[in-house]
KOLNUMI-557196 format. One record per atom (N, C-alpha, C): x, y, z negated. Coordinates in steps of 0.2 Angstrom, whole numbers, plus 5000, padded with zeros to 4 digits. Layout:
BEGIN
XYZ...
***
This chain:
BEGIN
505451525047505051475044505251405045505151375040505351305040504651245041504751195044504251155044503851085037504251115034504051055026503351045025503250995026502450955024502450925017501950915015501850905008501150865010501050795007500250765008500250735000499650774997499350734992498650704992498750644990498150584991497650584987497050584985496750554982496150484981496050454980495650414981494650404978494350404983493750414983493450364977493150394971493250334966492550294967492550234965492050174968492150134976492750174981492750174988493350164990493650094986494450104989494950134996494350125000494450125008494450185009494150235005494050325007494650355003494750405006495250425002495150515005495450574999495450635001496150665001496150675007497150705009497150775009497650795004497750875006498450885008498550915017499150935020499250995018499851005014500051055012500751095019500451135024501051135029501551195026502151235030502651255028502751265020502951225018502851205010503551255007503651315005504251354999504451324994503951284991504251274986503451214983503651194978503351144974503751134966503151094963503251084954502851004956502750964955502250914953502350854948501950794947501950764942502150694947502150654944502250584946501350564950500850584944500150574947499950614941499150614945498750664941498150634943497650634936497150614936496350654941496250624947495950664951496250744953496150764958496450814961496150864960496250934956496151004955496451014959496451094964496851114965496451194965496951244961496451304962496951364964496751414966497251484965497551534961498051534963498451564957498351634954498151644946497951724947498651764947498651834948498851874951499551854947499751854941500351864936500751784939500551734939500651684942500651674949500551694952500651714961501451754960501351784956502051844958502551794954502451754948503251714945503151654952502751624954502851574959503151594967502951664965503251704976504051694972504051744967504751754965505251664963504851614961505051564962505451524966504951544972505051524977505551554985505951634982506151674985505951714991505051704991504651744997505051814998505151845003505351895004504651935004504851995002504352044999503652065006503852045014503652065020503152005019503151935017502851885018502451845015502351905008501951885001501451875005501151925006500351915008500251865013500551835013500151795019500351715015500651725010500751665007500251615004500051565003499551514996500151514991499551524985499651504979499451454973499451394977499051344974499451314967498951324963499051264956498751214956498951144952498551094952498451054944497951064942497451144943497751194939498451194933498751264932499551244933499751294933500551314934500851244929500851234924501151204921501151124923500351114926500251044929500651024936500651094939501151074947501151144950501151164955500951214959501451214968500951224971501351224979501351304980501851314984502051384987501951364995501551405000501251355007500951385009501151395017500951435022500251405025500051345024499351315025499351265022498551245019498251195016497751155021497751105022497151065025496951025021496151005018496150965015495550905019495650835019495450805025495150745022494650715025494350645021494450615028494250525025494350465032494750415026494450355031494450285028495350265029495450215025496050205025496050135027496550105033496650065035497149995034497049955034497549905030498249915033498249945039498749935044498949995044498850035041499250105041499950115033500250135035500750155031500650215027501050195021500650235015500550325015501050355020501150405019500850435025500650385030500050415036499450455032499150505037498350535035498050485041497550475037496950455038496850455047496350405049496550425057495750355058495450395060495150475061495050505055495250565055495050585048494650645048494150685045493850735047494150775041494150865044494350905041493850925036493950955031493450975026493651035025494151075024494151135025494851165027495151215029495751245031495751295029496351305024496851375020497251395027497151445026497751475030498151565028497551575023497851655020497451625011497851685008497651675003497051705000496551745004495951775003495451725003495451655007495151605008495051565004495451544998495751504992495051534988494451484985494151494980494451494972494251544968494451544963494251484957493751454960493551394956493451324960
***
């Protein structure tokens, strides 16, 4: 398993200071844009799960445990990843742009694909 992290930003709108970070950890693969207008990100249905495992060259023993995230459809972007966190907290003058948030409060954690809402 490899370590690749992936962090997408969004900005809390009205609140330059907040911001919503999604840690994408052991990342397989990825597609994304330059930016996207607010952040969707949803699960992939089944037919699309299986061209992004095969995309991403998941071996057959380690599908299931895999994320299938879109943002928000395959065409838009999609991450191939073994955990998602997604985390809010204010952002600091003095932090570097590609830091998370610190303190930052967790809001929810993927770790299997059962846990991924469909909407």
């Amino acid at each position: 398993m490899g370590h690749s992290q992936l962090v997408l930003r969004a900005q809390v709108p009205g609140r330059d200071e907040d911001e919503i970070d999604v840690l994408f950890e052991g990342v397989r693969a990825i597609k994304l844009r330059m930016s996207y207008k607010g952040l969707v990100i949803r699960t992939a249905d089944a037919s699309t799960r299986a061209r992004m495992l095969d995309y991403a060259g998941v071996p057959e023993f380690l599908r299931q445990r895999e994320l299938c995230l879109t943002l928000p459809a395959e065409d838009d972007g999609f991450v191939v990843c073994a955990k998602a966190t997604v985390l809010t907290g204010k952002r600091s003058g003095d932090q570097s742009g590609w830091r998370l948030p610190e303190p930052a409060t967790v809001l929810h954690t993927l770790t299997s694909p059962d846990q991924v809402p469909t909407e």
